[in-house]
C-alpha positions in Angstrom: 0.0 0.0 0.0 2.7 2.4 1.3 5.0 1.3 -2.9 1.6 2.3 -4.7 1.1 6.0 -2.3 4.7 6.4 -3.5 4.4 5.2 -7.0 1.3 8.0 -7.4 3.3 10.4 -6.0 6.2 10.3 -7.4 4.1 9.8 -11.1 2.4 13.4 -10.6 3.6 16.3 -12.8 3.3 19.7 -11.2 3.1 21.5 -14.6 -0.2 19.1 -15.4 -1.3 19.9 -11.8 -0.5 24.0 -12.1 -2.6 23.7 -15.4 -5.7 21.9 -13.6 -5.9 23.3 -10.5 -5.3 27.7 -11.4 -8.8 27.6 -12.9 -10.6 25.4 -10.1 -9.0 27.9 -7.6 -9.9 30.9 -9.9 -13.2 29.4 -9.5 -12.8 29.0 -5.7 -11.9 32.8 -5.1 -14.6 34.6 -8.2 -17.5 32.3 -6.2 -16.3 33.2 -2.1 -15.6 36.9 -3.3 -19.1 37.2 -5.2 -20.7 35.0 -2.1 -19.3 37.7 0.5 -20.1 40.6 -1.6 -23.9 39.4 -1.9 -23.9 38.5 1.8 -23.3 42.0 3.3 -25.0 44.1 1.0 -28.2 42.1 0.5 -28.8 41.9 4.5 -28.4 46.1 4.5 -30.9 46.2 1.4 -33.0 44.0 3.3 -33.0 45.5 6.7 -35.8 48.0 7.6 -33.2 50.7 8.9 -30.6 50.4 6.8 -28.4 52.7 8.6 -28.0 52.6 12.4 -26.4 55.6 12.7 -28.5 57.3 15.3 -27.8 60.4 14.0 -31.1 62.3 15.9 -29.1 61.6 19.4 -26.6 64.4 18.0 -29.8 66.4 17.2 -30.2 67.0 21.8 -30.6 70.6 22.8 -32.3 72.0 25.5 -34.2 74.8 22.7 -36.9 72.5 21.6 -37.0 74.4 18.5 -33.5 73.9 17.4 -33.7 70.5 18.9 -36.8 69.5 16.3 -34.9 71.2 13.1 -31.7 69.2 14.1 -33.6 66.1 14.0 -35.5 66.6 10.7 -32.0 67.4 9.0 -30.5 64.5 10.5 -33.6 63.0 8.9 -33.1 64.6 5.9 -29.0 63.2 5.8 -30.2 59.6 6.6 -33.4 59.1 3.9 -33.0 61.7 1.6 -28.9 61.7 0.7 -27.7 58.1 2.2 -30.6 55.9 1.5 -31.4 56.6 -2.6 -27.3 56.9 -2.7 -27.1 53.4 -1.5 -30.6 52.3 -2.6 -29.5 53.3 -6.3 -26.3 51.6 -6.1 -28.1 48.0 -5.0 -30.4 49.0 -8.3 -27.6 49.2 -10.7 -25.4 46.3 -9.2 -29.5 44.2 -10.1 -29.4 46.1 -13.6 -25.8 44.3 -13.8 -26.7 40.9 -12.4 -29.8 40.5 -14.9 -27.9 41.8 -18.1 -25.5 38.8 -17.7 -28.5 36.4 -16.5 -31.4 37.6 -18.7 -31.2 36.4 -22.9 -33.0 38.6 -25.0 -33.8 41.7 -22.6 -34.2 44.9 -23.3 -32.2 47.6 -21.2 -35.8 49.3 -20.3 -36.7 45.5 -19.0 -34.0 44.8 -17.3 -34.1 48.5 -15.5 -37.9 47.9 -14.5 -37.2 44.1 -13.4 -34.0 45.9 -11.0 -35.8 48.5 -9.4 -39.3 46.3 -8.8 -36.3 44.1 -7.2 -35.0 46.4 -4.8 -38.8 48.1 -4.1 -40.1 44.9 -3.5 -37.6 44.3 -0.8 -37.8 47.8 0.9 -41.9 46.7 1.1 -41.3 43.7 2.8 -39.0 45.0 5.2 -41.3 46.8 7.2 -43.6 43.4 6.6 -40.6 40.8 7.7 -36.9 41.2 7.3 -36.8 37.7 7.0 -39.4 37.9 4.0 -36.9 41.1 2.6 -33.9 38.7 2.7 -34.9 35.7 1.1 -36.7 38.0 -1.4 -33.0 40.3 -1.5 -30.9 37.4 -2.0 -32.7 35.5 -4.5 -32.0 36.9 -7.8 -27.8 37.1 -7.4 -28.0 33.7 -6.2 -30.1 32.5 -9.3 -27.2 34.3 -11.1 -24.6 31.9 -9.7 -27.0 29.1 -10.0 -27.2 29.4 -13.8 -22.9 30.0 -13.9 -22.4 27.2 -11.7 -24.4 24.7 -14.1 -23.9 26.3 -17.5 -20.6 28.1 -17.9 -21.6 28.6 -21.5 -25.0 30.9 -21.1 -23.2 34.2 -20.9 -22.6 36.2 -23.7 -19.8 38.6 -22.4 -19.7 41.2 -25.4 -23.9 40.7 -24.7 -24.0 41.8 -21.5 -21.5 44.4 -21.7 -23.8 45.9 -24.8 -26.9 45.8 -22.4 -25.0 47.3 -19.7 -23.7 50.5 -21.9 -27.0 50.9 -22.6 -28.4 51.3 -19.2 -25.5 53.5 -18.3 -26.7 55.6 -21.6 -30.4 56.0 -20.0 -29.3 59.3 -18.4 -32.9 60.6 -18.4 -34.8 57.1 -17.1 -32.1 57.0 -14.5 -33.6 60.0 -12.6 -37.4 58.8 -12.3 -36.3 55.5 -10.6 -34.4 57.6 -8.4 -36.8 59.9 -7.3 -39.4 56.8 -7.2 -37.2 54.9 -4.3 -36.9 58.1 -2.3 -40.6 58.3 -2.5 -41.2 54.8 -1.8 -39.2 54.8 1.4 -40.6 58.0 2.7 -43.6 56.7 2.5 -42.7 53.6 4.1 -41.4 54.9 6.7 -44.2 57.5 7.2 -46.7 54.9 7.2 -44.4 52.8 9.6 -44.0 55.7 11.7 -47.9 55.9 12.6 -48.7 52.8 13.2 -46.1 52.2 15.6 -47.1 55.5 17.1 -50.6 54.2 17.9 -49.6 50.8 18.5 -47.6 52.4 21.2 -51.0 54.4 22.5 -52.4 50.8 22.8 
């Protein structure tokens, strides 16, 4: 047993094994990185208050006047410039994602598909952020589904055509912008009061 171990070993070729084993470890590092990436930012998307900043305990004076217009432009800071910032970038990184995973789309398709995504996942967080994640995590993982079993089913100079074109949509871009900010004020709005007469209860 110990003459064959040693017969094996001694028959390998490290230039045959250099040559099999760089792609499975390309393969390896592409899947972990993409895997992390997903993890961290899908669990923000899907979280109900993306950022934890706190930043109304800075807003503490004792003129309750000042006070109040301290908190609504902390307010303003956290929903209206950090959220569609971040919001917008999750939309494009979907817009990506579904050019290399959808044949056939348009760039209008694949923009309305994106941002129904990342809506539909701001909805159910206030539902369940359990529901949000599943739902934020779904399609990227369907992406590496499809790689994983068919290498083949990208088109490379496809995709990158589809994704010039989105990036080319300078006056669509706007509306879907302006949509999330709206969508998540008046998520939280609604939020808002029906914790605040839950809370009377």
């Amino acid at each position: 047993m110990t003459n064959q171990v040693y017969e094996l070993l001694t028959a390998l070729d490290l230039t045959e094994a250099v040559t099999l084993l760089a792609p499975l470890s390309l393969f390896i590092l592409g899947i972990v990185f993409y895997s992390i990436f997903i993890f961290r930012f899908y669990r923000l998307l899907a979280r109900r208050d993306i950022f934890k900043l706190n930043l109304h305990r800075y807003g503490k004076s004792q003129l309750p006047w000042l006070q109040k217009t301290l908190k609504v432009i902390f307010y303003v800071i956290e929903y209206v410039i950090l959220f569609p910032v971040f919001a917008f970038f999750w939309f494009l990184v979907l817009a990506v994602f579904l050019s290399f995973l959808s044949k056939g789309q348009t760039a209008e398709n694949i923009l309305i598909v994106s941002m129904s995504v990342v809506a539909s996942v701001r909805v159910t967080a206030y539902y369940k952020e359990d529901l949000s994640k599943d739902l934020a995590k779904l399609l990227p993982l369907a992406l590496l589904g499809v790689f994983l079993v068919d290498t083949q089913y990208f088109s490379l100079p496809e995709s990158l055509a589809i994704i010039a074109q989105i990036l080319q949509m300078q006056n669509t871009l706007p509306y879907y912008l302006l949509f999330v900010i709206a969508l998540e004020f008046s998520l939280r709005t609604v939020y808002s009061i029906v914790k605040a007469l839950m809370s009377k209860k």
